[in-house]
C-alpha positions in Angstrom: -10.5 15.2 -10.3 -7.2 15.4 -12.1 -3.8 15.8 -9.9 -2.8 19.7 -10.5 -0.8 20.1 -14.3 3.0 19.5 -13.7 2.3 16.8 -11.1 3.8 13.6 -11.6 3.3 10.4 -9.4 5.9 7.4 -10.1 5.2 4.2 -9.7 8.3 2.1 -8.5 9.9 -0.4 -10.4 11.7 -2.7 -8.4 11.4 -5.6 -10.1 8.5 -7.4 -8.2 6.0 -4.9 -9.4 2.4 -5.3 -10.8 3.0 -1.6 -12.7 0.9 -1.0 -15.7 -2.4 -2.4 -14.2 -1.8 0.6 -11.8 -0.6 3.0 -14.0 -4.0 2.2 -16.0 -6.2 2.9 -13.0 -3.9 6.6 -12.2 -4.3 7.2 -15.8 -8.5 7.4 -15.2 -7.5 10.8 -13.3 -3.5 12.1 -14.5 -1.8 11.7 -17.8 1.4 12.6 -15.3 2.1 8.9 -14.6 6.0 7.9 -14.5 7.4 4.0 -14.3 10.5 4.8 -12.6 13.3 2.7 -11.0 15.7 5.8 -10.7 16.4 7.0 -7.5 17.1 10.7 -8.5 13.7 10.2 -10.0 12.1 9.4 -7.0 13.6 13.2 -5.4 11.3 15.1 -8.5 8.1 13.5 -7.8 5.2 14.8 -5.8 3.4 11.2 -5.5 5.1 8.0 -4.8 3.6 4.3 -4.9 5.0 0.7 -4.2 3.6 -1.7 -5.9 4.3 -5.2 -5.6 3.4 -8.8 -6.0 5.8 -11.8 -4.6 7.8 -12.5 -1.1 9.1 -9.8 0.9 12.9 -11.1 0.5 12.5 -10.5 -3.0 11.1 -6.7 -2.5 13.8 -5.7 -0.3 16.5 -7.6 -2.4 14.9 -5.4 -5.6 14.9 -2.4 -4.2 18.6 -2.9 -2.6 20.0 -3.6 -5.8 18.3 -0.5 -7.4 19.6 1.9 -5.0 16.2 2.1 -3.7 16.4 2.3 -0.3 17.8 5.3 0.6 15.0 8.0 -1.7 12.1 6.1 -0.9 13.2 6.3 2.9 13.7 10.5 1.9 10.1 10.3 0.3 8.6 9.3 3.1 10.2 11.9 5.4 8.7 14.5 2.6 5.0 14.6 3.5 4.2 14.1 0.1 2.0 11.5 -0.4 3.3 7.5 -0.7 1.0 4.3 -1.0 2.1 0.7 -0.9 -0.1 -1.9 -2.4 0.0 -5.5 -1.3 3.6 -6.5 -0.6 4.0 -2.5 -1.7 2.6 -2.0 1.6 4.1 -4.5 3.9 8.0 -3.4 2.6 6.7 -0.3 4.7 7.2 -2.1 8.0 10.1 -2.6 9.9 9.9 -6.9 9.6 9.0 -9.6 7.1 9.3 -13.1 7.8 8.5 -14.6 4.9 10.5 -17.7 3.8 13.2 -16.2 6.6 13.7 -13.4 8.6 14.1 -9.9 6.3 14.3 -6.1 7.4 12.1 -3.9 5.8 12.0 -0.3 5.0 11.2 0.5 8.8 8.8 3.7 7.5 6.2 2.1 10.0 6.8 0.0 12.9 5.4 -3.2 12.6 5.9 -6.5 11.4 4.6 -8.7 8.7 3.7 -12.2 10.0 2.2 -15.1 8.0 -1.8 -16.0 8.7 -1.9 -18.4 11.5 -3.6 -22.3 10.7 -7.8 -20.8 9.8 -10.5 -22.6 8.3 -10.1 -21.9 5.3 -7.7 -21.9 2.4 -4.0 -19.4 2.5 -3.8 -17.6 0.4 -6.1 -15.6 1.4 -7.8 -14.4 -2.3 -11.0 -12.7 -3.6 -13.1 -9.9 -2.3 -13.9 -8.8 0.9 -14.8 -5.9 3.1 -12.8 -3.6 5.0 -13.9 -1.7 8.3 -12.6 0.6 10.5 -11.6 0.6 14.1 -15.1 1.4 16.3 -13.3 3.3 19.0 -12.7 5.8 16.4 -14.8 8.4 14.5 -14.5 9.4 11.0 -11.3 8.4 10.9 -11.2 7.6 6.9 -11.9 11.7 6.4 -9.6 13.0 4.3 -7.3 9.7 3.7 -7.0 7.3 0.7 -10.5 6.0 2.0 -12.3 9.1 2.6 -16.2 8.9 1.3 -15.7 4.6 0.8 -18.4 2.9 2.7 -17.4 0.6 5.7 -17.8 -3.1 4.5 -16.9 -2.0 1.1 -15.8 -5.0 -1.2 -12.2 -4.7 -2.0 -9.4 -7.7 -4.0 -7.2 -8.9 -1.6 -4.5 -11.9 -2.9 -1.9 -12.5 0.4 -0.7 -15.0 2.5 1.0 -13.1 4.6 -0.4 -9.8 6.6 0.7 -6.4 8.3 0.7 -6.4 11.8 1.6 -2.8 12.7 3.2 -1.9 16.1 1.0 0.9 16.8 -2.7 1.0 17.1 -2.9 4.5 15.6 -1.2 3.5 12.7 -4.2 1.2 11.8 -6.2 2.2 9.4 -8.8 -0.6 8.1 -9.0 -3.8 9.5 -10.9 -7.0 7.6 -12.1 -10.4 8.6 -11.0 -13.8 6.9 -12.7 -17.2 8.4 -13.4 -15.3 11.3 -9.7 -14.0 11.8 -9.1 -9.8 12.2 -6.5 -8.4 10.4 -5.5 -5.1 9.6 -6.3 -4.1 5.7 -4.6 -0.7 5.6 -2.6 1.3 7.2 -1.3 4.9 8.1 0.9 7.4 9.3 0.5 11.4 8.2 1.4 10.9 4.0 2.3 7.5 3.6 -0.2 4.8 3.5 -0.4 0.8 2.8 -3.2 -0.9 1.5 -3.3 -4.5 1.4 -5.5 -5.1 -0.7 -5.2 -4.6 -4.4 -7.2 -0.9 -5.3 -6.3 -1.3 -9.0 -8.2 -4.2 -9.0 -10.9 -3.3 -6.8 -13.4 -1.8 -9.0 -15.2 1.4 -8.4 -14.0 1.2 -4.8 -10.8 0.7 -5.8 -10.5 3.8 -7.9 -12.3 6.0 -5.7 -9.2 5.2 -3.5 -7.1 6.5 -6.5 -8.5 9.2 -6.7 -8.3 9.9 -3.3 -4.6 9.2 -3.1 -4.0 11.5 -6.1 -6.1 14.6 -4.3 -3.6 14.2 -1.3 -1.2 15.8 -3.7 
């Protein structure tokens, strides 16, 4: 499905971004694709995602200097649809505390904490599968992971994780050398994924596409 004509979704540029690997996966379903780091950009749009590949001081410090802050904060408060990818995702929370103690975008409460001492090697990188929270039901309906199969195989490359302050804002979880973490998350438009969809194969564009219907 293509996002109705006259629709445009930015990606942000804020220096820290992986941005034409995800404006190749949009461009599967939308030629109305903008690479924008102009905050009077950011008011015209009817789709909004934060990419982003490095240390959460960095994203912050990127999207300060950018006069960021302030629209994508607006955005949010739209109830048009936003996703963050990877450290996209954890500049949503209110914490990062990576190489120091940062504030975030506070869009979700929550915190984003490094992977405590596991079996196995941190960063945690390759595929794995995502779930959702048992106590729930059907609670990917209608979201970025509507009609994706639980256990689904998805490219995660982090060392560090969201740790969300509300249960309900929780929206896949995953397992790494038997430790639980949450894989995505959720509150009315916006969403974080922690994983990478634009390199997640068919899954990963089936999430696309998903995001892109929300519009």
């Amino acid at each position: 499905m293509f996002a109705p004509k006259g629709h445009t979704i930015g990606i942000l540029d804020y220096g820290v971004g992986n941005l034409y690997s995800i404006q190749k996966a949009l461009r599967e379903f939308t030629n109305n694709v903008l690479i924008t780091d102009d905050p009077e950009k950011i008011k015209e749009l009817d789709g909004l995602i934060l990419p982003g590949v490095g240390s959460f001081g960095a994203g912050m410090d990127g999207l300060h200097r950018r006069g960021l802050i302030k629209e994508v904060k607006n955005f949010a408060k739209s109830r048009k649809p936003m996703l963050g990818i990877c450290l996209g995702a954890q500049l949503m929370l209110s914490k990062g505390y990576e190489f120091g103690t940062f504030t975030g975008l506070d869009i979700i409460p929550g915190k984003v904490t490094k992977f405590p001492e596991i079996k196995d090697k941190i960063p945690h990188i390759g595929w794995n599968g995502i779930y959702g929270n048992k106590l729930k039901v059907r609670e990917w309906d209608g979201t970025v992971l509507d009609s994706v199969k639980e256990n689904s195989d998805v490219y995660f490359v982090h060392s560090y994780m969201l740790q969300p302050e509300r249960k309900e804002n929780i929206l896949a979880l995953a397992n790494y050398a038997g430790y639980e973490f949450c894989s995505a998350i959720k509150k009315n438009n916006i969403y974080g994924c922690q994983f990478h969809p634009e390199k997640s194969g068919k899954i990963g564009l089936k999430i696309i596409e998903n995001f892109i219907n929300l519009i």
